[in-house]
C-alpha positions as a printed NumPy array, in Angstrom:
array([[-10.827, -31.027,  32.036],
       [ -7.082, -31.154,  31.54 ],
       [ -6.598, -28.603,  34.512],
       [ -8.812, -31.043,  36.292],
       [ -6.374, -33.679,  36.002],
       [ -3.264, -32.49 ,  36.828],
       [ -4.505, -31.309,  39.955],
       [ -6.95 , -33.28 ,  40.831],
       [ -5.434, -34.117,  44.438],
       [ -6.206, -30.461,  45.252],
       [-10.093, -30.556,  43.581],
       [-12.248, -31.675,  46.38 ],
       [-16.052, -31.839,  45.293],
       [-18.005, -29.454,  46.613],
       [-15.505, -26.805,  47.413],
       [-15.42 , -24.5  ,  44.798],
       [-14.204, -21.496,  47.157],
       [-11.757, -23.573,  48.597],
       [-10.795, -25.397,  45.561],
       [ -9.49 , -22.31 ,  43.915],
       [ -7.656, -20.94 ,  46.928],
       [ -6.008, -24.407,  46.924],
       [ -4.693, -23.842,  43.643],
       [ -3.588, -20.482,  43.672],
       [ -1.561, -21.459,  46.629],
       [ -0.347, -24.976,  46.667],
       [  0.121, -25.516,  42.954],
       [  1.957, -23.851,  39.864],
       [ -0.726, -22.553,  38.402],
       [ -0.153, -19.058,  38.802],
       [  3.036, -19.314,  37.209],
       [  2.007, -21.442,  34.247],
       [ -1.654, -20.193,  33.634],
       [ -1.446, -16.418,  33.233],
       [ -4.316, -16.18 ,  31.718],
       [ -6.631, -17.465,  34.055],
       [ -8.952, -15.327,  36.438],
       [-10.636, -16.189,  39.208],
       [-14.478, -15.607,  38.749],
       [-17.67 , -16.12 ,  41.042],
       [-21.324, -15.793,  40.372],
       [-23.495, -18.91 ,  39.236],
       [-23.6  , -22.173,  37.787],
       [-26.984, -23.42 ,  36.379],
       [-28.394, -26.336,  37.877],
       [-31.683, -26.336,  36.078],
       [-33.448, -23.909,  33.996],
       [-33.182, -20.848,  35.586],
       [-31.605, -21.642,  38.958],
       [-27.984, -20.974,  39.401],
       [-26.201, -21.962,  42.533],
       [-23.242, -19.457,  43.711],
       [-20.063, -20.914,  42.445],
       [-16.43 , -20.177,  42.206],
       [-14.424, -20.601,  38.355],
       [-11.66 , -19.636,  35.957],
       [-12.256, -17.422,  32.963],
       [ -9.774, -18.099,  30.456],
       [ -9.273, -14.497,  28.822],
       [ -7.454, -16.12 ,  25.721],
       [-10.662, -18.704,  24.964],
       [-13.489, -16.576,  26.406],
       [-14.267, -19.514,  28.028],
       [-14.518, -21.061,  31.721],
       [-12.501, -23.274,  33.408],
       [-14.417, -24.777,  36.242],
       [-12.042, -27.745,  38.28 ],
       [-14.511, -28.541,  40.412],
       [-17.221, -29.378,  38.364],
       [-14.968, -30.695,  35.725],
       [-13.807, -33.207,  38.025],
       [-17.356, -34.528,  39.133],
       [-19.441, -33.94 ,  36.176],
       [-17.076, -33.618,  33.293],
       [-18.086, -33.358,  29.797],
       [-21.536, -31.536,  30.826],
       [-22.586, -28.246,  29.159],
       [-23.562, -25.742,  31.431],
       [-24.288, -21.527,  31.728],
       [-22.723, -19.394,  34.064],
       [-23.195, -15.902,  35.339],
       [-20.257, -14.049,  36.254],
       [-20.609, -11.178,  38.801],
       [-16.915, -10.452,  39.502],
       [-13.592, -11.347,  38.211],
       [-10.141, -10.842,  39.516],
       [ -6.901, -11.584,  38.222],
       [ -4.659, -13.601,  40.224],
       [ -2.661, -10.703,  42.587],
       [ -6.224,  -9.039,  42.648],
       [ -7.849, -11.86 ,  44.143],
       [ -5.016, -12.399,  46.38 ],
       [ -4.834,  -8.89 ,  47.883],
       [ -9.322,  -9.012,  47.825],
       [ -8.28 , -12.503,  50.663],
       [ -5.984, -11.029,  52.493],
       [ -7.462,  -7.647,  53.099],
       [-10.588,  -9.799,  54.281],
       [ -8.705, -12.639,  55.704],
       [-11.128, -14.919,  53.121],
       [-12.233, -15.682,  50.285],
       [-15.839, -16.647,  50.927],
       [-18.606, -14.378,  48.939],
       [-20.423, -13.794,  52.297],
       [-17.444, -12.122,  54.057],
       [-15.315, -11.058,  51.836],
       [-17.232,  -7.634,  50.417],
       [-15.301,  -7.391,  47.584],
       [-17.281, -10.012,  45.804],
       [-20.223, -10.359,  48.293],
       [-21.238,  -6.658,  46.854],
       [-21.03 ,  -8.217,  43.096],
       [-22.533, -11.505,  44.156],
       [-25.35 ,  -9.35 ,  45.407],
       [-25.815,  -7.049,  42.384],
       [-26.009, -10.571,  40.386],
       [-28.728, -11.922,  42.731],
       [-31.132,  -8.214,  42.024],
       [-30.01 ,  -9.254,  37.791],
       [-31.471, -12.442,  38.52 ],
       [-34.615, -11.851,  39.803],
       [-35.49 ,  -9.177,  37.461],
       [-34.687, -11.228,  34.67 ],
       [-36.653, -14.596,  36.119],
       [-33.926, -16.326,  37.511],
       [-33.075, -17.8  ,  40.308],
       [-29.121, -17.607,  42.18 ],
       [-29.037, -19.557,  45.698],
       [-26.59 , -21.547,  48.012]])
């Protein structure tokens, strides 16, 4: 929620893809949260959907930092799935070897995204969007 705050002129609801490429490259927060990774795979909406969504995973904590939901819907407990995770130079050398960071052309994490989606449905869940 904090990270929410300070930057919450570069959170814009409904953008988690863009959302964290916004703050890996118009804010500090490379430099001042080390710790962070940049995750996708699936937020739960309601019992046993998960829409495709785009996080932090604190590595200190264990847990996730999600700015965009934290900004719109702070304070609610939800589960995630996590089908790939980067650290910060990994994720920026994953964009820019496929000019974009968007799970459906970027095959870096489309391939994970896509593993998660087979988990899913032989476990009774459901990952869409």
């Amino acid at each position: 929620l904090a990270l929410a705050q300070k930057y919450q002129k570069a959170i814009k609801p409904k953008e988690c893809y863009d959302n964290i490429v916004r703050l890996l490259l118009d804010t500090d927060i490379m430099a001042l949260y080390s710790e962070l990774r940049v995750a996708y795979g699936g937020v739960e909406s309601i019992s046993g959907l998960f829409i495709r969504h785009a996080f932090f995973l604190d590595m200190d904590s264990g847990k996730v930092v999600d700015p965009t939901l934290s900004k719109t819907r702070a304070g609610e407990v939800r589960r995630y799935l996590i089908a790939v995770d980067f650290s910060f130079d990994e994720f920026l050398e994953s964009m820019a070897k496929f000019e974009s960071a968007d799970p459906e052309i970027n095959l870096d994490v489309r391939k994970e995204m896509e593993h998660l989606l087979s988990w899913c449905f032989q476990h009774g869940m459901a990952l869409v969007g």
